[in-house]
C-alpha positions in Angstrom: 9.6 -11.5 6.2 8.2 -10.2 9.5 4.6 -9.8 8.5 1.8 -11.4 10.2 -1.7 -10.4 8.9 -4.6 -12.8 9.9 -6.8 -14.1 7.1 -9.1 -11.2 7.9 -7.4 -8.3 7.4 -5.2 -10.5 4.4 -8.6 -9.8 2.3 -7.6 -6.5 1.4 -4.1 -5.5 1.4 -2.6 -2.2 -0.1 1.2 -2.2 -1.3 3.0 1.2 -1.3 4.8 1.9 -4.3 8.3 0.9 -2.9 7.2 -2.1 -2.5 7.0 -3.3 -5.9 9.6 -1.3 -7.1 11.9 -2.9 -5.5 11.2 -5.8 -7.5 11.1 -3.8 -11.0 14.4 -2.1 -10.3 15.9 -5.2 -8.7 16.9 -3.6 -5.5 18.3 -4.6 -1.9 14.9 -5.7 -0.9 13.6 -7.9 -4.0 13.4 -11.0 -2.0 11.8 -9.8 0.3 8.8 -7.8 -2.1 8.4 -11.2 -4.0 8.3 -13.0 -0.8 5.1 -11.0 0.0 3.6 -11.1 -3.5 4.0 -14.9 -3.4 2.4 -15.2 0.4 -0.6 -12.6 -0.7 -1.0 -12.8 -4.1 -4.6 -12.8 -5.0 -5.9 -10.1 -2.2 -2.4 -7.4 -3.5 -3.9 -3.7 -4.0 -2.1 -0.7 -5.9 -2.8 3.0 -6.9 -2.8 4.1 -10.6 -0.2 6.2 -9.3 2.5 3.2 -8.4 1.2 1.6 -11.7 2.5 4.9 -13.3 5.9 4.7 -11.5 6.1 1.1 -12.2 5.7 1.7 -16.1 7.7 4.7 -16.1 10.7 3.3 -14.3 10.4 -0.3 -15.6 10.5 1.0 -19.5 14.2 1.4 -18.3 14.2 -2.1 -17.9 12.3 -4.2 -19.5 9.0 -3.9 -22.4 5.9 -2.3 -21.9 4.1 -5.7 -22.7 6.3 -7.1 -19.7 5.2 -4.3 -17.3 1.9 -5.1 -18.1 1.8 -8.6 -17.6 3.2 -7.5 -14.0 0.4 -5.2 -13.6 -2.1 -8.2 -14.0 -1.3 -9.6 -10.8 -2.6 -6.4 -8.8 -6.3 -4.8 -8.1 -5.0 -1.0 -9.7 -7.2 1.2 -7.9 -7.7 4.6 -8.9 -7.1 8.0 -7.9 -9.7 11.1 -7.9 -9.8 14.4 -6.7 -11.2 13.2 -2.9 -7.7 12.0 -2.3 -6.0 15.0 -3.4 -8.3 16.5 -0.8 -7.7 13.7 1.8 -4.1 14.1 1.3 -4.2 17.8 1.9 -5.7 18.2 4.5 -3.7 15.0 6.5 -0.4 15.7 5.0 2.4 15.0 7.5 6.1 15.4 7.3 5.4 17.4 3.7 5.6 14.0 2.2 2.4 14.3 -0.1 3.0 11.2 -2.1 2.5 9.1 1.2 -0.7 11.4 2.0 -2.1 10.1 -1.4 -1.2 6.8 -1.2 -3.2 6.7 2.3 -6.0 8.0 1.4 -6.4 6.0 -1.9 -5.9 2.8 0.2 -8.2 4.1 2.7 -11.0 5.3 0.4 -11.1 1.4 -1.4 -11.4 -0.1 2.2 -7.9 -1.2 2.3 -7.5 -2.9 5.7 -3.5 -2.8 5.5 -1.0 -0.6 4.3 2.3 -2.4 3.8 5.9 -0.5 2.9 9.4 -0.4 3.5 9.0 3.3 4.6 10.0 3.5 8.6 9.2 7.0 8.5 5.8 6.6 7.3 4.4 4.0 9.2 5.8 6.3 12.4 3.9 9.1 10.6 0.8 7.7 9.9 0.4 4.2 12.5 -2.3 6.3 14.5 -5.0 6.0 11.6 -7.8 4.2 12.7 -9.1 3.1 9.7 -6.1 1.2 8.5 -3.5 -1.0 9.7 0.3 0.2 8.6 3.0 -2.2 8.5 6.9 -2.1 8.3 7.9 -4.8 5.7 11.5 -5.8 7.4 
């Protein structure tokens, strides 16, 4: 895992929904997503929106009781109409899903952004107000 995040900004870390994914549909990158889990697990942040895509692909998979155990081991924050609006008007790349994942991090004070998404940390890595990072 090539993540370094000081004990500072470790307080409050926001996981893009491929990250955890990758885990639920047992992917390339697994490993490597509970890697991270294990090395920041009681500071791990999520929208309602990746708990949505985690239930609705993971029913594939496994129980809804299972799925929600998983859930436990995040802060789900939520989403509300100021991100839609964040994400409009800072959309780049016409990816709107990333938008809204931003700006929910950003709104809860997230200090980092973590995901497997090269394209969106190249997007988005000149926002001030939070720290992106390549998981590789």
């Amino acid at each position: 895992m090539n993540l370094s995040l000081t004990n500072t900004q470790a307080s409050s870390i926001f996981l893009d929904a491929n990250i955890v994914l990758e885990i639920i549909l047992e992917r390339q990158n697994q490993q490597l997503s509970k890697d991270l889990l294990f090395k920041y697990s009681d500071k791990l942040s999520i929208s309602s929106l990746t708990a949505h895509l985690i239930n609705y692909f993971g029913q594939q998979r496994v129980d809804i009781p299972v799925l929600r155990q998983f859930l436990e081991d995040y802060t789900i924050l939520s989403l509300d109409s100021g991100d839609f609006e964040w994400a409009f008007n800072n959309i780049r790349n016409n990816d709107f899903e990333d938008a809204l994942q931003l700006s929910i991090a950003i709104r809860n004070g997230c200090s980092d952004f973590i995901t497997f998404d090269k394209r969106l940390v190249d997007t988005y890595s000149s926002l001030k107000n939070i720290s992106i990072h390549l998981l590789t």
